[in-house]
C-alpha positions in Angstrom: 0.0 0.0 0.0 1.4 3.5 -1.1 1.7 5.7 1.8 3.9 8.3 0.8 2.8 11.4 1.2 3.5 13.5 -2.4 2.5 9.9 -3.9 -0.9 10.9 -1.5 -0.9 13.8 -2.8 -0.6 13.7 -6.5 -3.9 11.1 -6.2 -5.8 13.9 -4.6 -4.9 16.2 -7.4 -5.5 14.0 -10.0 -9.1 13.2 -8.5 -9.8 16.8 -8.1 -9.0 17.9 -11.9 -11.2 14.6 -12.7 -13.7 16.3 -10.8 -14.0 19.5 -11.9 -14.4 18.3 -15.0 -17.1 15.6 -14.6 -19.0 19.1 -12.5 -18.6 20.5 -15.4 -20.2 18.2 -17.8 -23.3 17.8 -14.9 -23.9 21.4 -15.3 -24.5 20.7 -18.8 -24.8 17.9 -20.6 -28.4 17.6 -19.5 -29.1 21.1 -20.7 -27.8 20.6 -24.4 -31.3 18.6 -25.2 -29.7 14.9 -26.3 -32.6 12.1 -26.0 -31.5 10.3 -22.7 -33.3 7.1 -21.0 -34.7 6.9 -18.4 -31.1 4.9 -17.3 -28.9 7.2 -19.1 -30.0 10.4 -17.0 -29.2 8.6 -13.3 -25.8 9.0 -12.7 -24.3 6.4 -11.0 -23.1 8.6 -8.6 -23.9 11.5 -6.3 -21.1 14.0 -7.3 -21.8 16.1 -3.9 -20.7 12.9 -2.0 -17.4 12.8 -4.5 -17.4 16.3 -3.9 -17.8 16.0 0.4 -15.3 13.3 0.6 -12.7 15.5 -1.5 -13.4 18.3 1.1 -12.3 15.9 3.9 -9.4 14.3 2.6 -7.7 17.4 1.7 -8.3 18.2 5.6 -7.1 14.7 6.5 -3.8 14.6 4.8 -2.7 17.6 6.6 -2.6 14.9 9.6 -0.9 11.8 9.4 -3.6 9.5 9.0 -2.3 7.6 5.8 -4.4 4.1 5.8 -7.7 6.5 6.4 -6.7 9.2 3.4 -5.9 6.0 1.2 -9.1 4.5 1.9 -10.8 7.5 1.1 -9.0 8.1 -2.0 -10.0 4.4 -3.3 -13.8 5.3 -2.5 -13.0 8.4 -4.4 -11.3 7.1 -7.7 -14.3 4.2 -8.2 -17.1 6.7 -7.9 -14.8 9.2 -10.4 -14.1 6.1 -13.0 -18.1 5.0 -13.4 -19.5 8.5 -13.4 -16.6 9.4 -16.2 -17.8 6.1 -17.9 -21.3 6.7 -17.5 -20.4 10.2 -19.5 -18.4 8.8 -22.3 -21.5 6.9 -22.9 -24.5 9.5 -23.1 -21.7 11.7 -24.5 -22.4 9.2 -27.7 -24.9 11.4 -28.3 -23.8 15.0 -28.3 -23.4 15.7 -31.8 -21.4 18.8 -33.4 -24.5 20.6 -34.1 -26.2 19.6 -31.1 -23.2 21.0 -29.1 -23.1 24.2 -31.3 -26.5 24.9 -31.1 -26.6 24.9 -27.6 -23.6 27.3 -27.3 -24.9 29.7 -29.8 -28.3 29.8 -27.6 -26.2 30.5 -24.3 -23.3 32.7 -25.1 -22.7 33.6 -21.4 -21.5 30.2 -21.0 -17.9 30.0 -19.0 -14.9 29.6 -21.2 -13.6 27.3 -18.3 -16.3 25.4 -18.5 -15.9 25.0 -22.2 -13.0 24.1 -21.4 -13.3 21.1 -19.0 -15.4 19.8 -21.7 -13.1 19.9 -24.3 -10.6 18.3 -22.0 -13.1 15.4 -21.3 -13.5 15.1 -24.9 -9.5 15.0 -25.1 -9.0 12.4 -22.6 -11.6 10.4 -23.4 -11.1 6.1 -23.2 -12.9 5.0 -26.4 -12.5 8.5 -29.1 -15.6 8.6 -31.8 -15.0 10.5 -35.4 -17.6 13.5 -34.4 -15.4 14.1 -31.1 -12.9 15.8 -33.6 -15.8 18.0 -35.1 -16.3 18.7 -31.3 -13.0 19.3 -30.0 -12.6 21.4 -33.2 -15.6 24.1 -32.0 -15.1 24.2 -28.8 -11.3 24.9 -28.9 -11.9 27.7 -31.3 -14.8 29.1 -28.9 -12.3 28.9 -26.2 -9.4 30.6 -27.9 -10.9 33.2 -30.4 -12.8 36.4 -29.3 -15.0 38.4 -31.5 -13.4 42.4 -32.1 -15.1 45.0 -34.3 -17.7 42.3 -35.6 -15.0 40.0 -36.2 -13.2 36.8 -34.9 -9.4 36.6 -33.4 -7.2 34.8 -31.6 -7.3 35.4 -27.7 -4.0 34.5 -27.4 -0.7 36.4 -28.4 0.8 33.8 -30.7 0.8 30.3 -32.0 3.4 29.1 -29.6 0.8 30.5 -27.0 -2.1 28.5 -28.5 -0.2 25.1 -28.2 0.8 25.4 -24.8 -2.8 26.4 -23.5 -3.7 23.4 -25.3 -0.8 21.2 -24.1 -2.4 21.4 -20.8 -5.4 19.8 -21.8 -4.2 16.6 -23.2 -3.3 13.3 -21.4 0.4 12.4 -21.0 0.6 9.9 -24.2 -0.5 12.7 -26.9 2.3 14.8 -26.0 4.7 14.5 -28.3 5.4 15.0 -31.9 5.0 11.9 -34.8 7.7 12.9 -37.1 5.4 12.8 -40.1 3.3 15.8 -38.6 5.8 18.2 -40.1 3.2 17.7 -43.7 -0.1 18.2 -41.3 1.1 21.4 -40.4 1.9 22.6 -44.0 -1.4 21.4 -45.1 -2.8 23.7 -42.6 -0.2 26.4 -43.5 -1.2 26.3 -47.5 -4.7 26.0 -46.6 -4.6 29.0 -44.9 -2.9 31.1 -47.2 -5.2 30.0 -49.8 -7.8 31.2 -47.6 -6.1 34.6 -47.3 -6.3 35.3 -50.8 -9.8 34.7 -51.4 -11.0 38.3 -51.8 -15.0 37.7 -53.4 -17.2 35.8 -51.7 -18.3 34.1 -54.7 -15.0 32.6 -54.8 -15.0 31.6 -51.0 -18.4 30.0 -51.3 -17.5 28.5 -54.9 -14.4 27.3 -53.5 -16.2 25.2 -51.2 -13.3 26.2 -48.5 -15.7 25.8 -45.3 -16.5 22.2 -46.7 -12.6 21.9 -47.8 -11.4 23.0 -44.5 -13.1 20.0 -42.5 -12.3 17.6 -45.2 -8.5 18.3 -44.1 -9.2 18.2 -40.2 -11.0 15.1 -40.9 -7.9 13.7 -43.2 -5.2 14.0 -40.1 -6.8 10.7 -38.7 -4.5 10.3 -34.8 -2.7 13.6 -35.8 -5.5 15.4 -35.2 -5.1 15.2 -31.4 -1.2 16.5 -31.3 -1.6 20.2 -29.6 0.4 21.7 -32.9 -2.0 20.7 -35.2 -5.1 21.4 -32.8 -3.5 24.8 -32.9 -3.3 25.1 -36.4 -7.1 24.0 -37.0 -8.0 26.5 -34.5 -6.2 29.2 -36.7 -7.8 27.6 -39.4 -11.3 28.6 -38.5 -10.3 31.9 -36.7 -9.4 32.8 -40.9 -12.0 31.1 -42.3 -14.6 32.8 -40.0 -12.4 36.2 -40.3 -12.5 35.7 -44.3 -16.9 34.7 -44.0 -17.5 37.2 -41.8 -15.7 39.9 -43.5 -17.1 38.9 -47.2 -20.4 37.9 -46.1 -21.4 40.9 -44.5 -20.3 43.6 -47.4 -22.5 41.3 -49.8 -25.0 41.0 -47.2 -25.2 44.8 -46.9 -25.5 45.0 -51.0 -28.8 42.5 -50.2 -30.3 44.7 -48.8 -29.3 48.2 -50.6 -30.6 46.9 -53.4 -33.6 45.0 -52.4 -34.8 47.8 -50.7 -34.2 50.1 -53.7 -36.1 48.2 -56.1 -38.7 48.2 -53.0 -38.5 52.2 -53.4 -39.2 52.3 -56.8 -41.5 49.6 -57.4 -39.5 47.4 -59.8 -40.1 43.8 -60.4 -37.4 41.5 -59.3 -36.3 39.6 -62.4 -36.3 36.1 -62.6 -34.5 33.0 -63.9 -34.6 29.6 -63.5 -38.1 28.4 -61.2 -40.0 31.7 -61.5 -41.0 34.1 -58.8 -39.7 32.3 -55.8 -37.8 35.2 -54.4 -39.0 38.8 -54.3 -37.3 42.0 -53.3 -39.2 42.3 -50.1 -38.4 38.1 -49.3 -34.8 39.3 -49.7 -34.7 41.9 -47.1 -36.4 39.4 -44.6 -33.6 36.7 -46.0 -30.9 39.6 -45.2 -31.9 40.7 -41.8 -31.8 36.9 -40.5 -28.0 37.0 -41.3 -26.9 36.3 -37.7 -28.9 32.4 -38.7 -26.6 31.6 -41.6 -24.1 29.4 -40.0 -26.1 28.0 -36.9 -28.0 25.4 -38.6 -26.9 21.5 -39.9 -24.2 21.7 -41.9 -26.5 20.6 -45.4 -28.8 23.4 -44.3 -25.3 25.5 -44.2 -24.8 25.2 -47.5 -28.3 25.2 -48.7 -28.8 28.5 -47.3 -25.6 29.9 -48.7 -26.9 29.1 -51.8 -29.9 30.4 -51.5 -28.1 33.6 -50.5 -25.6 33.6 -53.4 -29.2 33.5 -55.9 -31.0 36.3 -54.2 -27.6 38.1 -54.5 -27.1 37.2 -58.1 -30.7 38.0 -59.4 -31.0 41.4 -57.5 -27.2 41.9 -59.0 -28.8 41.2 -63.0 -32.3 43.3 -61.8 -30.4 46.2 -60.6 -28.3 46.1 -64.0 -31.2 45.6 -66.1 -33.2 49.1 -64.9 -29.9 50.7 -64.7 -30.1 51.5 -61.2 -26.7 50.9 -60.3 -24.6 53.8 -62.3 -21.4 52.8 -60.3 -21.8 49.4 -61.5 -21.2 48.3 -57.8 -23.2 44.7 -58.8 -20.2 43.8 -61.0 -22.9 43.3 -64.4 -21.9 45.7 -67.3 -24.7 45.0 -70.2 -25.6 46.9 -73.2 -28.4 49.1 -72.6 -29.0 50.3 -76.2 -30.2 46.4 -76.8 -32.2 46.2 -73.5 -34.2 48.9 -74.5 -37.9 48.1 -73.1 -39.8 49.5 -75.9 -37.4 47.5 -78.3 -37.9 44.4 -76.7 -42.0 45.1 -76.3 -41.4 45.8 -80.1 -39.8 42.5 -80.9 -42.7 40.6 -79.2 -45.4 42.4 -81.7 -42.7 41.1 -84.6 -42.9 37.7 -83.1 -46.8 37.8 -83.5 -46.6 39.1 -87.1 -43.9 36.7 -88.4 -45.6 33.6 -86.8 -48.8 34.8 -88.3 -47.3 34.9 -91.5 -45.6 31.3 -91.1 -49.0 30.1 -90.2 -50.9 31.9 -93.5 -47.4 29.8 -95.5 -48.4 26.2 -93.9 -50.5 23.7 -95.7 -54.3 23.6 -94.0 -54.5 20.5 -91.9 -58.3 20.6 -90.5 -58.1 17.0 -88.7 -54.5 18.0 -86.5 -55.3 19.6 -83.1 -51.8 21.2 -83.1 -49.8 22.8 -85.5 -45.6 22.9 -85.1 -43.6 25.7 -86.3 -40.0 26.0 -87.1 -38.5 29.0 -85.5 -34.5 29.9 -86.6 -33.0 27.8 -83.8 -36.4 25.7 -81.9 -40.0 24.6 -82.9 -42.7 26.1 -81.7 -46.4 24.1 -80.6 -49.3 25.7 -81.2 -52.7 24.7 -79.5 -55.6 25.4 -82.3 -57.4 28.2 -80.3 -53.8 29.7 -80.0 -53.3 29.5 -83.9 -56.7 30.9 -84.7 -55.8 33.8 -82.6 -52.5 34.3 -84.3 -54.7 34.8 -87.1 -57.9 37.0 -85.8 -57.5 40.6 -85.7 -58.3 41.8 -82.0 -60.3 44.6 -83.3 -63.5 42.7 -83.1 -65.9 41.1 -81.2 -66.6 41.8 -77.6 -64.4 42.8 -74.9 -63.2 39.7 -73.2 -63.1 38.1 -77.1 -60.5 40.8 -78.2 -58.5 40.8 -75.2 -58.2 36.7 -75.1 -57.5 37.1 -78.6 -54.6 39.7 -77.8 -53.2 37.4 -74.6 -53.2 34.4 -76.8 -51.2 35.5 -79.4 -48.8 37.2 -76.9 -48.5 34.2 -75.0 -47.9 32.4 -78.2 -44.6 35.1 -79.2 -43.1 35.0 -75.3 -42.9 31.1 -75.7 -40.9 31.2 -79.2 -38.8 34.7 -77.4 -37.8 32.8 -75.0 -37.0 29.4 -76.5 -34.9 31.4 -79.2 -33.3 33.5 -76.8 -32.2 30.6 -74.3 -30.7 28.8 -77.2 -28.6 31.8 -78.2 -27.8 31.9 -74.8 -26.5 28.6 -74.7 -24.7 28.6 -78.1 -22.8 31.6 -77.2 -21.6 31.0 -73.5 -18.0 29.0 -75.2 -17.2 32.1 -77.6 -18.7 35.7 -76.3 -17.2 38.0 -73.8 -18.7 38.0 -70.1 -20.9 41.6 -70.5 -22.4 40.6 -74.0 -23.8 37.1 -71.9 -25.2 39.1 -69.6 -26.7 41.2 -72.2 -28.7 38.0 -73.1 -29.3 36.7 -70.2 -31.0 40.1 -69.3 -33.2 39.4 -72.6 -34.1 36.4 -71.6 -35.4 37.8 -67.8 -37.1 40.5 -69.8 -39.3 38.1 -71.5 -39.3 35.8 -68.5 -40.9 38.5 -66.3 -43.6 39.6 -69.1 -44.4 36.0 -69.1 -45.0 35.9 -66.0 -47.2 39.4 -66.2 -49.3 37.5 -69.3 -49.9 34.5 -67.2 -51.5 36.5 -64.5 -53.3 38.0 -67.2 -54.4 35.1 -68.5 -55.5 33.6 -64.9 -57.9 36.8 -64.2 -59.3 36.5 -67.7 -60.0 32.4 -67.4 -61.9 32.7 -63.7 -64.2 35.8 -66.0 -64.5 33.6 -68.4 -65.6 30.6 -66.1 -68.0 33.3 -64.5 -70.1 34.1 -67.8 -70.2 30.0 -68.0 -67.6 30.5 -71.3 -65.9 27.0 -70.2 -64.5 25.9 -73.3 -63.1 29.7 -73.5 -62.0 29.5 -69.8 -60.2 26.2 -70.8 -58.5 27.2 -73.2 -56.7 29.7 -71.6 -55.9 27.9 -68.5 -54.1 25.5 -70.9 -52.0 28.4 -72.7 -51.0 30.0 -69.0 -49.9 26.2 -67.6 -48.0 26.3 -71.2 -46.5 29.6 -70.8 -45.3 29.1 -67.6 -44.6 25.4 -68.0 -41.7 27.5 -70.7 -40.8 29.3 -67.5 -39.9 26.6 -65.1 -37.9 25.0 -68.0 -35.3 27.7 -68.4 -32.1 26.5 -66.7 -29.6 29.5 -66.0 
């Protein structure tokens, strides 16, 4: 039996740290919101008894009572090892999110406290994989603070970092493999990358937050050396420096512009799946900016790009009315061919040339469609849609001219649109960026008076069901599913 007093001594200290970090976890572990059992959420032990009987045997030793103190200390070391095993298992279910979530909701929690945990994480029996996604946030919680709205190291140099984290780790992860020397240089060129990212399209693009834990997760055992938990630390204190400082100038363009195009009225213009976002859904989208990175990491990156599309399209709206003189959304287009009364002009072409096509074609009474060949697509035409092609809208009543008039402008958005995506696509190998976007603006134009037509055509079809017109009505709730149906297609 050890008697020796330091020997005595060193136990106690030892069962003291252990403590103070199994209080710790008490304090929260139950408060993060993991699914526990009934079993799983009865320790199986009462920490204020650890805690009392540490009380007295740091009394005791002070006396020479050596067989007592030992006796103690034995008590004392059991109760420590099944309440740290007990936590290794419900810790099982702490996930990274589940972790972060919890510290994002309550930011007045003690560093030293975060600190404990990480430490139990550290010296842990059995490591999992998502302990390193752990470890990872809480160290860089620990060591960066936020200054000016953006995040830095506490500490006053790397060496610095490594020995606050030396402490932490158990006895057998502290030394240096000697292949760590390329772990750290990884880190090292990843982080100058990082530095010269200088758009935040290139930064989401890049797919550096996704790249960064790729090469945590790649250091396998290495992971847990204090250099290299230093080095990931500084790896997020750039990578949230680079977000933060990129996010928030684009963020604040968000909602310039949004609220701009509010101002005046404007219509946001669309591509791909219609009019999902709207200037006013991008101002609510802007002011939840402090929510972009607290969710799952798929919903992460979901949300980023839903921010990088709202960012794009009011970019190519604010170009197309030519409400950004300083050119600040990075889209130079041609304004001479965006002209609006040149493009409402080539729509009224569209209706005569396909009229004229139509007068060309062969009759064919029996066919309940008739296909046209356009320059670079074909074009299918309902029969109601080609008769209208063919009326004049100056007859007739009301509701029969202007059904007549939305037909056959439904009819020339479809072919303006097809033709114009297909130049599009042809030219994005061979023509300069502007001239693209001088397209691509086309193609919104007629994309958004599509859109204008369909509504259009929805009032006029309920009017139509109204007066008991059904075949009318029906009609032109099939030429408004077609129209839009075009829509939904575009791909950009």
């Amino acid at each position: 039996m050890e008697t020796n007093p330091q020997t005595l001594v060193k136990r106690y200290n030892d069962y003291a740290r252990r403590f103070k970090i199994i209080y710790a976890l008490s304090k929260h572990y139950f408060a993060i919101g993991m699914e526990l059992s009934a079993e799983e959420s009865n320790p199986p032990t009462d920490l204020n008894q650890i805690y009392g009987k540490l009380n007295i045997i740091r009394k005791m030793m002070e006396q020479p009572a050596p067989s007592q103190s030992i006796s103690l200390l034995d008590e004392i070391e059991y109760a420590l090892n099944s309440t740290w095993q007990w936590f290794e298992l419900i810790d099982r279910k702490l996930t990274p999110f589940l972790l972060r979530a919890y510290c994002e909701n309550n930011k007045d929690n003690a560093i030293e406290h975060l600190l404990l945990i990480a430490q139990f994480l550290l010296n842990k029996n059995e490591k999992l994989e998502i302990d390193q996604g752990k470890i990872d946030y809480l160290l860089t919680q620990c060591f960066c603070i936020e200054t000016d709205g953006l995040p830095r190291l506490r500490v006053a140099s790397e060496q610095s970092l490594r020995e606050e984290i030396l402490k932490l780790l158990p006895d057998y992860l502290r030394y240096d493999h000697p292949s760590l020397a390329i772990n750290l240089e990884q880190c090292d060129a990843f982080i100058r990358e990082l530095m010269g990212v200088s758009d935040f399209d290139d930064l989401i693009s890049g797919d550096y937050i996704n790249k960064g834990r790729q090469l945590k997760n790649s250091f396998g055992t290495h992971f847990y050396n204090a250099n290299v938990l230093a080095k990931c630390v500084q790896v997020n204190a750039v990578l949230r420096q680079k977000f933060s400082q990129l996010y928030r100038a684009e963020n604040e363009k968000i909602r310039q512009f949004s609220q701009l195009l509010v101002n005046t009225g404007m219509d946001l213009v669309q591509t791909g799946q219609g009019g999902e976002i709207t200037a006013e859904s991008a101002i609510e989208f802007s002011n939840k900016s402090d929510q972009m990175m607290q969710a799952e990491y798929g919903d992460n990156s979901e949300r980023l790009r839903t921010f990088v599309k709202i960012r794009e399209t009011l970019d190519k709206t604010i170009a197309f009315y030519g409400l950004d003189p300083q050119h600040s959304s990075g889209n130079i287009i041609d304004r001479d061919l965006l002209n609006e009364k040149r493009l409402a002009i080539k729509i009224s072409e569209r209706c005569g040339r396909l009229r004229d096509i139509i007068k060309s074609l062969p009759e064919r009474p029996n066919a309940s469609v008739q296909v046209v060949e356009l320059e670079n697509s074909r074009l299918i035409l309902s029969n109601w849609e080609k008769d209208a092609l063919l009326q004049n809208n100056d007859t007739g009543d009301t509701d029969t001219r202007f059904s007549i008039d939305l037909l056959g402008r439904s009819a020339a958005l479809i072919a303006e649109i097809n033709e114009s995506y297909v130049a599009y696509r042809a030219a994005q190998a061979s023509t300069a960026p502007n001239m693209l976007d001088t397209q691509l603006m086309t193609i919104n134009y007629f994309i958004m008076q599509a859109h204008q037509t369909a509504d259009e055509l929805e009032k006029l079809t309920n009017r139509m069901r109204e007066l008991g017109r059904i075949e009318k009505a029906c009609d032109l709730s099939a030429t408004r599913h077609k129209l839009l149906d075009t829509c939904w297609k575009i791909k950009i």
